[in-house]
C-alpha positions as CSV (number, residue, x, y, z in Angstrom):
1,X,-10.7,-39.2,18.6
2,X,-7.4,-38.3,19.4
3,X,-6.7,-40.1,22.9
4,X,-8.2,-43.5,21.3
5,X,-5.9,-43.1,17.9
6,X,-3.0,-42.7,20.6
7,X,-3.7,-45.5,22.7
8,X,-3.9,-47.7,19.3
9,X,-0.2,-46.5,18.4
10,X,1.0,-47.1,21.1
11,X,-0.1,-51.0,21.3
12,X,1.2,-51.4,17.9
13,X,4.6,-49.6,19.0
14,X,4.8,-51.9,21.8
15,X,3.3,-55.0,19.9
16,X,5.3,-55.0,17.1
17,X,8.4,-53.1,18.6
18,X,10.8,-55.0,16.9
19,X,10.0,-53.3,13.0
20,X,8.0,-50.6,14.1
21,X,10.1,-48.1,12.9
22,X,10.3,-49.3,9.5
23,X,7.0,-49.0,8.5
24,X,6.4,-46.4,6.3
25,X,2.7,-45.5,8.1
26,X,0.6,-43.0,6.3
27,X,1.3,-39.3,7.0
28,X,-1.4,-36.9,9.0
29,X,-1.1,-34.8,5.9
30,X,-2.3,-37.9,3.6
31,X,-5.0,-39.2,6.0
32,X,-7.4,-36.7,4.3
33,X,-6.6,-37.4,0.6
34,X,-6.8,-41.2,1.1
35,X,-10.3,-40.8,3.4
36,X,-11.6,-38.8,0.5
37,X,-10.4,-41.7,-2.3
38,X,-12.6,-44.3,0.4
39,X,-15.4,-41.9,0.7
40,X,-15.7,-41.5,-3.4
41,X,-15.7,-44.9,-3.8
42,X,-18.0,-46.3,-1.0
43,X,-20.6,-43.4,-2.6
44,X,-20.0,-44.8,-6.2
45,X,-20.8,-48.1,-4.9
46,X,-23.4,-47.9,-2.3
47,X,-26.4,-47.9,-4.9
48,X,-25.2,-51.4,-5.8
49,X,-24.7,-53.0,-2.9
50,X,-25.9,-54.3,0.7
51,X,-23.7,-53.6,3.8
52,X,-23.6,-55.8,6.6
53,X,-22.4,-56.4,10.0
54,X,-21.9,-52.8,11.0
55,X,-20.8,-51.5,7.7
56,X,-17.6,-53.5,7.7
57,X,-18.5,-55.9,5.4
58,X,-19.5,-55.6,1.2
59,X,-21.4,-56.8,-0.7
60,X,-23.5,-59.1,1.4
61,X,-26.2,-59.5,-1.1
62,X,-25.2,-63.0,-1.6
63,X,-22.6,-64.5,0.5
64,X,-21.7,-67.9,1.1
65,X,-23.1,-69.8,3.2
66,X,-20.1,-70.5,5.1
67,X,-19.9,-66.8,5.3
68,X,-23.2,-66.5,7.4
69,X,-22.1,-69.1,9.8
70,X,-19.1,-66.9,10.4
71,X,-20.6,-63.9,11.2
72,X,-23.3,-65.9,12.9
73,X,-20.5,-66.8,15.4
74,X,-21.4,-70.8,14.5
75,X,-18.3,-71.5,13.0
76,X,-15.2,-73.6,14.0
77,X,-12.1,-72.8,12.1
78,X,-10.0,-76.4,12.6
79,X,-6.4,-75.8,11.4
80,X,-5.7,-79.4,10.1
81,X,-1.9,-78.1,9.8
82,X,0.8,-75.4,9.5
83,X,2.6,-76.1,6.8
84,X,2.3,-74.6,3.0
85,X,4.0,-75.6,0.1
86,X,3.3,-71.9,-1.4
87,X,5.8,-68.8,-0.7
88,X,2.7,-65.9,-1.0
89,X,4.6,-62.7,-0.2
90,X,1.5,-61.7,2.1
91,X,0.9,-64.7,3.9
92,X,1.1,-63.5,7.6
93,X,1.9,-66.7,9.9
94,X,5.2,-68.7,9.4
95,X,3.4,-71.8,8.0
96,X,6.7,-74.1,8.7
97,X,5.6,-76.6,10.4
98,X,2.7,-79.6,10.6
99,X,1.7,-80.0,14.0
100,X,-1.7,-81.4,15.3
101,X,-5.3,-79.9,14.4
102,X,-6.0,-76.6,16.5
103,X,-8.6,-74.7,16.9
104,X,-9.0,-72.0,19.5
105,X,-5.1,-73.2,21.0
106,X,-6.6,-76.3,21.8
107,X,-5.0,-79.6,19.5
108,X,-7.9,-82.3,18.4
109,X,-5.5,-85.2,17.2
110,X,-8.9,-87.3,17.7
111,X,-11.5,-86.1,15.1
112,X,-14.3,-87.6,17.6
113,X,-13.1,-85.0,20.5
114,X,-13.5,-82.4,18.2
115,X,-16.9,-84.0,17.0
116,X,-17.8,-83.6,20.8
117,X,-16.1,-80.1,21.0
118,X,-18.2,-79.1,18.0
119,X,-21.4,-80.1,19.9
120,X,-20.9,-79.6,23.0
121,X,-20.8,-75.3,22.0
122,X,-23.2,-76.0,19.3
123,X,-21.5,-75.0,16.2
124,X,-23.1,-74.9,12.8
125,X,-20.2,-74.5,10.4
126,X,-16.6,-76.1,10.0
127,X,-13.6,-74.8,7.8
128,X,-10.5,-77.1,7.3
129,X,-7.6,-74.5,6.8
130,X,-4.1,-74.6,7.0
131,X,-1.1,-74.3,6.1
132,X,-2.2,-76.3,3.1
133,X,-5.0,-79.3,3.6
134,X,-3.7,-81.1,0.7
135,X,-0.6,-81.5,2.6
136,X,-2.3,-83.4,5.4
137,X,-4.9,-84.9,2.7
138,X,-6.0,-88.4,4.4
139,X,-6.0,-86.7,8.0
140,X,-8.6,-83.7,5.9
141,X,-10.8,-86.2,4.5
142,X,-10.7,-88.2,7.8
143,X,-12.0,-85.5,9.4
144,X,-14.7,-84.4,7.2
145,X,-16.2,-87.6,6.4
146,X,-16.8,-88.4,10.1
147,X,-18.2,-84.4,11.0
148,X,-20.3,-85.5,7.9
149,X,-21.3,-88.8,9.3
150,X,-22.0,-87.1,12.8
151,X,-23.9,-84.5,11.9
152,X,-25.9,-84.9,8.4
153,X,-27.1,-81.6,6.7
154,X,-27.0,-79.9,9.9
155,X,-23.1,-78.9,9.4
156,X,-21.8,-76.9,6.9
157,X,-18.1,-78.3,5.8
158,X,-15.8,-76.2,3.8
159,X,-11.9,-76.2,3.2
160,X,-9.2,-73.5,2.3
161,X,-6.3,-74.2,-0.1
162,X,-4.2,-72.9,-2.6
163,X,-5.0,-75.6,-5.0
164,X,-1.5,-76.8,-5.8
165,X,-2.0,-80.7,-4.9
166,X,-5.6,-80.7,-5.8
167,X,-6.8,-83.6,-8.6
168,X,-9.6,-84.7,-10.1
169,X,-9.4,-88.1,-7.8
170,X,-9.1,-86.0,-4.4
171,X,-11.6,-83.4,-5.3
172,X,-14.0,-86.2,-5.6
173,X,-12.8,-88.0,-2.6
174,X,-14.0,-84.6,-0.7
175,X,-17.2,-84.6,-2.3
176,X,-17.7,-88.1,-1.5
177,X,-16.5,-87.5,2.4
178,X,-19.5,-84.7,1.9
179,X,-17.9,-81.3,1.6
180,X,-19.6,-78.6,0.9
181,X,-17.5,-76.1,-0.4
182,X,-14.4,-75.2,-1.7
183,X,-12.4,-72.0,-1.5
184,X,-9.0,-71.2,-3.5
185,X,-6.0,-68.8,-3.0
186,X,-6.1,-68.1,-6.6
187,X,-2.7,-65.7,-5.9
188,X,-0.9,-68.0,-4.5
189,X,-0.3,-70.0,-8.0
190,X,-0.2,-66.6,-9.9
191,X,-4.2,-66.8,-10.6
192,X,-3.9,-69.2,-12.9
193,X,-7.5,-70.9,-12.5
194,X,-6.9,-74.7,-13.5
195,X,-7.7,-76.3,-10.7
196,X,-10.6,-73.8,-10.1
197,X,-12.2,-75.1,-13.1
198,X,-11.7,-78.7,-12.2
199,X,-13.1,-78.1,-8.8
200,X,-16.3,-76.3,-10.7
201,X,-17.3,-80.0,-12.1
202,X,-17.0,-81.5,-8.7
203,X,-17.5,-79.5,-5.7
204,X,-21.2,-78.1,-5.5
205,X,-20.1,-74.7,-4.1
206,X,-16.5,-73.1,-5.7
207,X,-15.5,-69.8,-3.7
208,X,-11.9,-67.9,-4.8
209,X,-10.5,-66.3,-1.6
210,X,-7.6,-64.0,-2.1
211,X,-5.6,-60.5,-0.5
212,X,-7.0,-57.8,-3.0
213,X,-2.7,-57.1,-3.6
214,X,-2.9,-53.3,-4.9
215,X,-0.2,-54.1,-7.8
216,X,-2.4,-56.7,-9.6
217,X,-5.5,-54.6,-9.6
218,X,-5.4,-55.0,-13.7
219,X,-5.0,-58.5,-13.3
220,X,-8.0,-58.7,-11.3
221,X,-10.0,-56.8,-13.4
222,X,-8.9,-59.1,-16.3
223,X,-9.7,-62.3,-14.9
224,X,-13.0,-61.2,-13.0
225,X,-15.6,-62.2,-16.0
226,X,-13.8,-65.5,-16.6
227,X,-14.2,-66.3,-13.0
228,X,-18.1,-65.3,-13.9
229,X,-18.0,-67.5,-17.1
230,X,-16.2,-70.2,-15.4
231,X,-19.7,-70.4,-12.7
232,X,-17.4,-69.4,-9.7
233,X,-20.0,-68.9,-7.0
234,X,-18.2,-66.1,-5.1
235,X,-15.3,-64.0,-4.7
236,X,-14.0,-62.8,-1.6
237,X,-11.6,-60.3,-0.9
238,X,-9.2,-59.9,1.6
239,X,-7.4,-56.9,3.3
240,X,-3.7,-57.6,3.8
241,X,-2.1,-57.4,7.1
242,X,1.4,-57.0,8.2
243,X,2.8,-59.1,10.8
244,X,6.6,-60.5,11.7
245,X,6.3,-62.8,8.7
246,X,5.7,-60.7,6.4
247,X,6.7,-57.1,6.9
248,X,9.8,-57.4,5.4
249,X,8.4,-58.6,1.9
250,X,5.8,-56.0,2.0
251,X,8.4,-53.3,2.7
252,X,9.7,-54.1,-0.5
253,X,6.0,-53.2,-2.5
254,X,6.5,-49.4,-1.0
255,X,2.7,-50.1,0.9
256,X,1.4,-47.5,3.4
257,X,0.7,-48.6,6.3
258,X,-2.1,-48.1,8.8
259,X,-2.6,-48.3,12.9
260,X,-5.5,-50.5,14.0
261,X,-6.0,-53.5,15.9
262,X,-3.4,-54.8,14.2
263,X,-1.0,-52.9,11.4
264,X,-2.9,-53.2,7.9
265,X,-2.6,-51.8,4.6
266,X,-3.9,-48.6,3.1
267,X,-3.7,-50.0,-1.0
268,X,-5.3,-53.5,-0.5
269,X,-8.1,-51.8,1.0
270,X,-8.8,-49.4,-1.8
271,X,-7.8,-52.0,-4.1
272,X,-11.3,-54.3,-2.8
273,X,-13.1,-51.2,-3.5
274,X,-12.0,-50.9,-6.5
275,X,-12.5,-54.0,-7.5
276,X,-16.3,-53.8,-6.2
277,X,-16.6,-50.9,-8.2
278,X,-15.5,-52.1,-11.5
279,X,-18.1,-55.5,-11.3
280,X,-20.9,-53.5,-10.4
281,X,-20.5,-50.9,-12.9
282,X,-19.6,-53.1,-15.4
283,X,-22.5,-55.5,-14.7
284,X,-20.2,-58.5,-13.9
285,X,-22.6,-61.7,-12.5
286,X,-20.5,-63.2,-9.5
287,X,-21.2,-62.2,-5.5
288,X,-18.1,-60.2,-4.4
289,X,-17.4,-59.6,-1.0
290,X,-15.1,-57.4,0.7
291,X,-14.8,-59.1,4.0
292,X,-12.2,-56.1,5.8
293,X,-9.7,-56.9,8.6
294,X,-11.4,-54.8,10.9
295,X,-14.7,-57.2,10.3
296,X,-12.8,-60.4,11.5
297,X,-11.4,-58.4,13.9
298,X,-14.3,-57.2,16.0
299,X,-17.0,-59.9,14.8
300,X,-15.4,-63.1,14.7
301,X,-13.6,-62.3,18.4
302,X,-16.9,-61.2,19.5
303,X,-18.4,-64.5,18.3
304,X,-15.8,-66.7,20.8
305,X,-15.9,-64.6,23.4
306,X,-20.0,-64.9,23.4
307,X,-19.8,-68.5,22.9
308,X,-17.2,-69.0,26.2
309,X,-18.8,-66.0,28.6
310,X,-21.6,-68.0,29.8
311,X,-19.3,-70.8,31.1
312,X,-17.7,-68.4,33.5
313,X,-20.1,-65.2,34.2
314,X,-21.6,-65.2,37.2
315,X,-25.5,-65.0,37.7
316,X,-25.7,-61.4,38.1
317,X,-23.2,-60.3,35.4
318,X,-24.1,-59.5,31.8
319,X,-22.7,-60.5,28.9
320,X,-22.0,-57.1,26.6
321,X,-22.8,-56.8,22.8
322,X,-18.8,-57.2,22.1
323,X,-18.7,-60.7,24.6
324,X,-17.3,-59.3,27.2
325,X,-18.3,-59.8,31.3
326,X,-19.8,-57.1,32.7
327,X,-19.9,-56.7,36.4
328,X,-21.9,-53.1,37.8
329,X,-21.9,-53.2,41.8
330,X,-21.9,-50.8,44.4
331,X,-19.7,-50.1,47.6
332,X,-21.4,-49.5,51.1
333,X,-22.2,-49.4,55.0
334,X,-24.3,-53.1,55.7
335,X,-27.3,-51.6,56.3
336,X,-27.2,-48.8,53.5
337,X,-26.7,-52.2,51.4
338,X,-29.3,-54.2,53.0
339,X,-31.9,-51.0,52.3
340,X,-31.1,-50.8,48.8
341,X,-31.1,-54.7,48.3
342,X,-34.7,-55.0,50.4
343,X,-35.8,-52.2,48.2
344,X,-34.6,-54.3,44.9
345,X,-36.6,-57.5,45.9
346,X,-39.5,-55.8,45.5
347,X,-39.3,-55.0,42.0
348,X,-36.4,-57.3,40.6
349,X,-35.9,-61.0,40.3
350,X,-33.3,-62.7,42.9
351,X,-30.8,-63.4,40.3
352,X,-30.5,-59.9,38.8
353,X,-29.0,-58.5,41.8
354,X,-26.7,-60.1,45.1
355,X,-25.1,-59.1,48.5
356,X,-21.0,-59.7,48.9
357,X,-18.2,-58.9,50.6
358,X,-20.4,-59.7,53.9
359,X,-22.8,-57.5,52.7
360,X,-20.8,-54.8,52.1
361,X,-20.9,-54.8,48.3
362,X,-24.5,-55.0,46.0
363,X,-23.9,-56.5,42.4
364,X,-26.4,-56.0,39.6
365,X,-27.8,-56.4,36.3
366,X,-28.1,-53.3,34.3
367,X,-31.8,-53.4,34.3
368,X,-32.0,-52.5,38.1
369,X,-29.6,-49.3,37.1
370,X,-33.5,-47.2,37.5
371,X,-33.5,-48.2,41.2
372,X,-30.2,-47.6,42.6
373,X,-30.0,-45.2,44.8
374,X,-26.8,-43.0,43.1
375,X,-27.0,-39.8,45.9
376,X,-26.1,-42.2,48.1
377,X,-23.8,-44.5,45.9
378,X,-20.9,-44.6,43.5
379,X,-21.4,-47.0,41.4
380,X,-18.5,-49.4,40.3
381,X,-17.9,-51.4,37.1
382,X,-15.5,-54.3,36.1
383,X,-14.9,-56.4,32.8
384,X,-13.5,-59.6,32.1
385,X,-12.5,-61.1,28.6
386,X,-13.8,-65.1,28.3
387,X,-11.7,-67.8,26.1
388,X,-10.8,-71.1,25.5
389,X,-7.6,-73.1,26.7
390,X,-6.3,-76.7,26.3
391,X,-5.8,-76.8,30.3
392,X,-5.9,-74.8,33.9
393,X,-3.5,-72.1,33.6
394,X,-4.4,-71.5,37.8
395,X,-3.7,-67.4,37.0
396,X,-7.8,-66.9,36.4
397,X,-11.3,-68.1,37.2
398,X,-12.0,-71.0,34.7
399,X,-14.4,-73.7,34.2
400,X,-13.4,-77.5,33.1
401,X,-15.8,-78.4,30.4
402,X,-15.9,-81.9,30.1
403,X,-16.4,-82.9,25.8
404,X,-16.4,-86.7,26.5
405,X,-15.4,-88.9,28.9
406,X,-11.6,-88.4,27.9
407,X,-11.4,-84.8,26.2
408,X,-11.8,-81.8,28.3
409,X,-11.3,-77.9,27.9
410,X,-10.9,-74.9,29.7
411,X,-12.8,-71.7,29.3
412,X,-11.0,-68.8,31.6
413,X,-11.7,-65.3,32.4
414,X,-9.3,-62.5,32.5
415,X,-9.7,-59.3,34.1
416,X,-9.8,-56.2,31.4
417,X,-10.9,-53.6,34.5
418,X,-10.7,-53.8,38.1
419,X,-13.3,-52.3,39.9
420,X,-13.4,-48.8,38.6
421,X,-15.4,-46.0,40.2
422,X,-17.2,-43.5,38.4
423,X,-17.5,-39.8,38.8
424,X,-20.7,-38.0,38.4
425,X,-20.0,-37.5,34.9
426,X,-18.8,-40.7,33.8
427,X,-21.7,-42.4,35.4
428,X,-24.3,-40.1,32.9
429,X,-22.4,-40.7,29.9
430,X,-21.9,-44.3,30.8
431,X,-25.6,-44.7,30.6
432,X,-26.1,-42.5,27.8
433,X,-24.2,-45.0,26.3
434,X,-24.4,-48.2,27.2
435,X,-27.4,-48.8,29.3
436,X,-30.0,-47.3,27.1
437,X,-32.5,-49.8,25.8
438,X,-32.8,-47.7,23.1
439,X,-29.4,-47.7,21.1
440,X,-29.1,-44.1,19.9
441,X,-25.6,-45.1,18.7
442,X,-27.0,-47.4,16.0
443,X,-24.9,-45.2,13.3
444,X,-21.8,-44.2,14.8
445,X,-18.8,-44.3,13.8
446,X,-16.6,-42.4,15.8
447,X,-17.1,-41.9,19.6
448,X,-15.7,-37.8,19.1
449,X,-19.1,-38.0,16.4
450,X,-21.0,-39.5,19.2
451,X,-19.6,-37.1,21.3
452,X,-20.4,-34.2,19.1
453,X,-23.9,-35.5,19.0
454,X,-24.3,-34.6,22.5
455,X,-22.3,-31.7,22.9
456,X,-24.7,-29.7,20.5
457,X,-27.1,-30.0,23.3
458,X,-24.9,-29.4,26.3
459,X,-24.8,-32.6,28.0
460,X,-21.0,-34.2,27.6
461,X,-18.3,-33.2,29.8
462,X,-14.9,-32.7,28.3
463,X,-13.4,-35.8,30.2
464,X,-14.1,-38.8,28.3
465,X,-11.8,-41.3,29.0
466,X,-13.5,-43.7,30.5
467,X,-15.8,-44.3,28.2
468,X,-13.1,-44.1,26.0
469,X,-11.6,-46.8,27.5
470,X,-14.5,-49.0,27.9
471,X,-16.1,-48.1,24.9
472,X,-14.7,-51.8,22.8
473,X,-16.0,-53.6,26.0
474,X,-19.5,-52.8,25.4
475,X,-20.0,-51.4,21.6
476,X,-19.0,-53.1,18.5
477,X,-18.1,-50.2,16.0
478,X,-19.7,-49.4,13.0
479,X,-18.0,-48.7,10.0
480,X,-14.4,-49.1,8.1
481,X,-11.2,-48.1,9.9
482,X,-10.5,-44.4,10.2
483,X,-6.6,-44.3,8.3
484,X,-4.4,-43.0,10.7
């Protein structure tokens, strides 16, 4: 939809407004061409493969099992540093520096704090990333062993490097410290797959985790079966993004560039593809995954915000499919309010509804929407986006959460949408959309499709957007970025 591919520009123009302008972005007359080339290949591979999480994720026939825990939302990614001893050309933080172990802004110097911070929200996966682990070895297999030690079988432990420092000794000091798996950066030492090999007699699970970089698409190809023959137990492929880190060594590679969430690029994408292609055809035997930009974007942000929303929504609120705090209420006279709120007692539990603003205001769950009376009302909406902080910032709601009796975090609520009032319209489509405990959108990909949908039987007005604009609040998206 054209007001949603505008509002998307214009974050990245303002986002990254210091090299916008030198991004060669794809061109409205290529957008079809390159949307065909995707289309061709998702067809040529669809026969062989299992899509998951909305279509933004391939092949999840077999994926790891540290895989599952992410898009289970179960996982804790602890950054044990940020600081690399590789110079990858795509790498898209600064990685100059060591710093203290962060996850979610908040430093865990302590492993037990973040022992408690893993239980107290329940988690069910841990990565150790970086920078490079190797780098902060002893503080990496500190860590481990005592998550290990805390909490059995019941955690799944696996770390990220590039395999530059990794021996025989320290690869068996992680197995011993009970690590479950291991994942390389095969491109970041030129794919040469020593260390991958070693790891294979040590480490019971060996995953290679690398940018699908357009340019070595043959080299890919070419080492794919010895990466089967060597017993690798997946391969998963990455989208490359461009951030200040990095744009000016991918200016250099003449990518095209495309507008999203964040800036991403139009070759690494098609590369994955590819890639997919060529194994399946070719009957290859390791589990390949395309795990897309747009997947971590929208699932793994989903995942904290769902985690972190019930610390700070309020009885009545919901919590949407994408995480995000929903507040519906309507605006009124005292008595008009106290009618409609008598009337909802005798069909709705206490907590799905509440009088405020000295009775002036009625805030409910969506599932007394039926009983509202709207000739009479407008009805209102607001959102609010949960996460996590070290400490009080004192500019939002927020909740202390206590981890032990000397660690403590902070989970806050922003506002996304103030108080919004619908028209007429807007309300109809709005429950069209979102209210429905049917989900007729279960195969959408485009809100101007959904849209479409509708319009064939008269029932959408031409102003959409609101739901335009609330649409990410309440909807995770289906499918692969539209290039644009």
């Amino acid at each position: 939809m054209k007001a949603e591919r505008e509002k998307a520009i214009k974050e990245n123009q303002k986002t990254f407004n210091l090299f916008y302008n030198e991004l060669p972005f794809i061109k409205p007359e290529e957008t079809l061409k390159f949307s065909r080339e995707r289309d061709r290949l998702v067809e040529d591979i669809e026969k062989y493969v299992k899509w998951g999480y909305n279509r933004t994720k391939v092949d999840c026939t077999s994926l790891s099992k540290g895989c599952k825990t992410c898009g289970a939302g179960t996982w804790s990614c602890l950054f044990i540093n940020n600081k690399c001893n590789a110079n990858c050309f795509y790498c898209p933080t600064s990685q100059n520096e060591y710093g203290n172990p962060t996850t979610q802004t908040v430093e865990f110097e302590n492993v037990e704090d973040y022992i408690s911070y893993l239980r107290t929200f329940n988690f069910k996966g841990v990565s150790i990333s970086g920078g490079e682990p190797f780098l902060s070895f002893d503080k990496s297999l500190h860590f481990i062993t005592r998550i290990r030690e805390s909490f059995g079988e019941n955690m799944y432990i696996w770390l990220y490097t590039n395999g530059i420092l990794a021996t025989e000794e320290k690869l068996g000091l992680l197995k011993k410290a009970g690590l479950d798996e291991i994942r390389f950066d095969i491109g970041a030492t030129g794919y040469n797959l020593e260390k991958v090999r070693l790891a294979k007699e040590i480490i019971p699970i060996v995953t290679v985790e690398i940018p699908a970089v357009p340019e070595d698409f043959q080299k890919l190809k070419d080492i794919v079966s010895e990466l089967a023959s060597l017993g690798v137990d997946h391969l998963n492929l990455h989208q490359i993004r461009c951030t200040e880190h990095n744009y000016k060594k991918l200016l250099k590679r003449n990518y095209t560039f495309l507008h999203g969430p964040k800036i991403t690029v139009l070759e690494s994408e098609l590369t994955a593809l590819k890639l997919i292609k060529y194994v399946k055809q070719n009957k290859i035997n390791i589990p390949l995954n395309y795990c897309s930009f747009i997947y971590k974007y929208r699932f793994q942000r989903m995942a904290a915000r769902r985690l972190f929303a019930p610390y700070v929504k309020r009885p009545y609120e919901e919590v949407t499919e994408t995480g995000i705090i929903r507040d519906l209420f309507i605006k009124g006279d005292k008595n008009d309010m106290d009618a409609q709120f008598q009337m909802l007692k005798k069909c709705r539990k206490n907590d799905d509804f509440v009088l405020l603003n000295d009775g002036k205001e009625l805030h409910f769950k969506k599932k007394c929407w039926k009983e509202i009376d709207f000739i009479k009302f407008n009805v209102h909406v607001s959102y609010s986006k949960p996460f996590l902080l070290p400490a009080v910032s004192y500019r939002n709601i927020f909740k202390e959460i206590p981890l032990n009796s000397k660690k403590k975090v902070v989970v806050e609520r922003s506002p996304l949408m103030k108080s919004y009032k619908m028209k007429l319209s807007e309300r109809k489509l709005y429950e069209t959309f979102f209210l429905n405990d049917e989900d007729n959108l279960k195969d959408y990909r485009h809100i101007d499709t959904v849209l479409g949908i509708h319009e064939e039987k008269g029932r959408v007005p031409r102003d959409v957007d609101f739901i335009v604009n609330v649409f990410d609040f309440e909807k995770l998206r289906w499918g692969l970025l539209d290039y644009y």
